[in-house]
N, C-alpha and C positions, 0 to 999 in steps of 0.2 A: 407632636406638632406636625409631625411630617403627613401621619392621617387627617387629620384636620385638612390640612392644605390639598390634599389628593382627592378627601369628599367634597372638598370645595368648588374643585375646578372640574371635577366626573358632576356635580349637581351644575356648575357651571355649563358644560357643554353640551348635557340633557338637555337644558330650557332654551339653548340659544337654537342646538339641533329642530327642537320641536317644533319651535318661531319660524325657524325656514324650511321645512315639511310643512307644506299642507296640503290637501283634497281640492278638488278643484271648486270653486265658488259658484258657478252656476251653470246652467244647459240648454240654451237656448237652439231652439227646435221649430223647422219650419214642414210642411209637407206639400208638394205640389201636387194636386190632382190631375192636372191634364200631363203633367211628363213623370208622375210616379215617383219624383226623385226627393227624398231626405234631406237637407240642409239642417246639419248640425252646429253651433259654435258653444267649444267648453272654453267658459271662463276661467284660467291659471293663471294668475299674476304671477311674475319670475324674471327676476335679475338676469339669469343668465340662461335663456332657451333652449342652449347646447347639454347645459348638466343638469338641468330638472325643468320638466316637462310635461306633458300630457304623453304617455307612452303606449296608452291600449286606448281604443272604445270598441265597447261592446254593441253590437244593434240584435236587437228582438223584437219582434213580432208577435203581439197575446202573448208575451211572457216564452215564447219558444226563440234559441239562439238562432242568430241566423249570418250573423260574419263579425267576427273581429278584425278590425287593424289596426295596424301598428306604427308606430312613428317614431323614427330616432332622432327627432327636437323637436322643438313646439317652432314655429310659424312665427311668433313676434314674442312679444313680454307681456303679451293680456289674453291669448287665447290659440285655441286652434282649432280650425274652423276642417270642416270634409263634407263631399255632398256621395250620398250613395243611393242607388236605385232600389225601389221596394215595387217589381211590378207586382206582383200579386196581393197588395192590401187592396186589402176591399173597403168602403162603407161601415166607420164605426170601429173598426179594427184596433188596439193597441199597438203604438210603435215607441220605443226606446231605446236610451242609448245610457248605457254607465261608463264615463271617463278616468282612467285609472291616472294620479300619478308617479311619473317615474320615482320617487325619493319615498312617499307616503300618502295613503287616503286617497278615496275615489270616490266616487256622487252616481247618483242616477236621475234621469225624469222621463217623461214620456209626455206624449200626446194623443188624443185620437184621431182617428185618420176621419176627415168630412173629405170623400170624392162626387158628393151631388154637387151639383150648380147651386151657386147662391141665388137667391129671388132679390 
């Protein structure tokens, strides 16, 4: 009985663990052409900001690293937003960002960089 009760509450604290880990839900990606500058927002829904969080994002350029940072809480209960400079994308360029979270699971997305003037 005593196993019983012991697989019970370890299969119990697995599923409720896994429920509150998760990856972040989405990546919303801006790029300014005339000031060069990133505008990231990863979507993290989380009760509690201070103990699970958004803790890394990654930014790349064509797939080459080019700065992590780092953050000890998320910003509010839905996301965490950061803006960072990308002077040297050119025209067409890949730029991305993979959002780690702190507890489990991370995402990626990208965009292409358009710095021509719109018509």
């Amino acid at each position: 009985m005593k196993k019983f009760i012991f697989f019970f509450v370890a299969a119990f604290l697995s599923i409720t663990g896994a429920a509150y880990a998760h990856p972040p839900e989405d990546i919303l990606l801006t790029f300014n052409p005339q000031t060069k500058i990133l505008t990231a927002v990863v979507m993290h829904h989380t009760a509690n900001p201070a103990s699970h969080y958004i803790k890394k994002a990654e930014i790349k350029l064509n797939g080459e690293f080019v700065q992590a940072l780092y953050f000890s809480r998320q910003e509010n209960k839905v996301s965490q937003s950061f803006e960072f400079p990308i002077p040297n994308a050119k025209d067409k360029d890949m730029v991305s960002v993979e959002g780690y979270c702190s507890i489990s699971g991370q995402l990626a997305n990208g965009i292409t960089v358009n710095v021509r003037p719109q018509s």
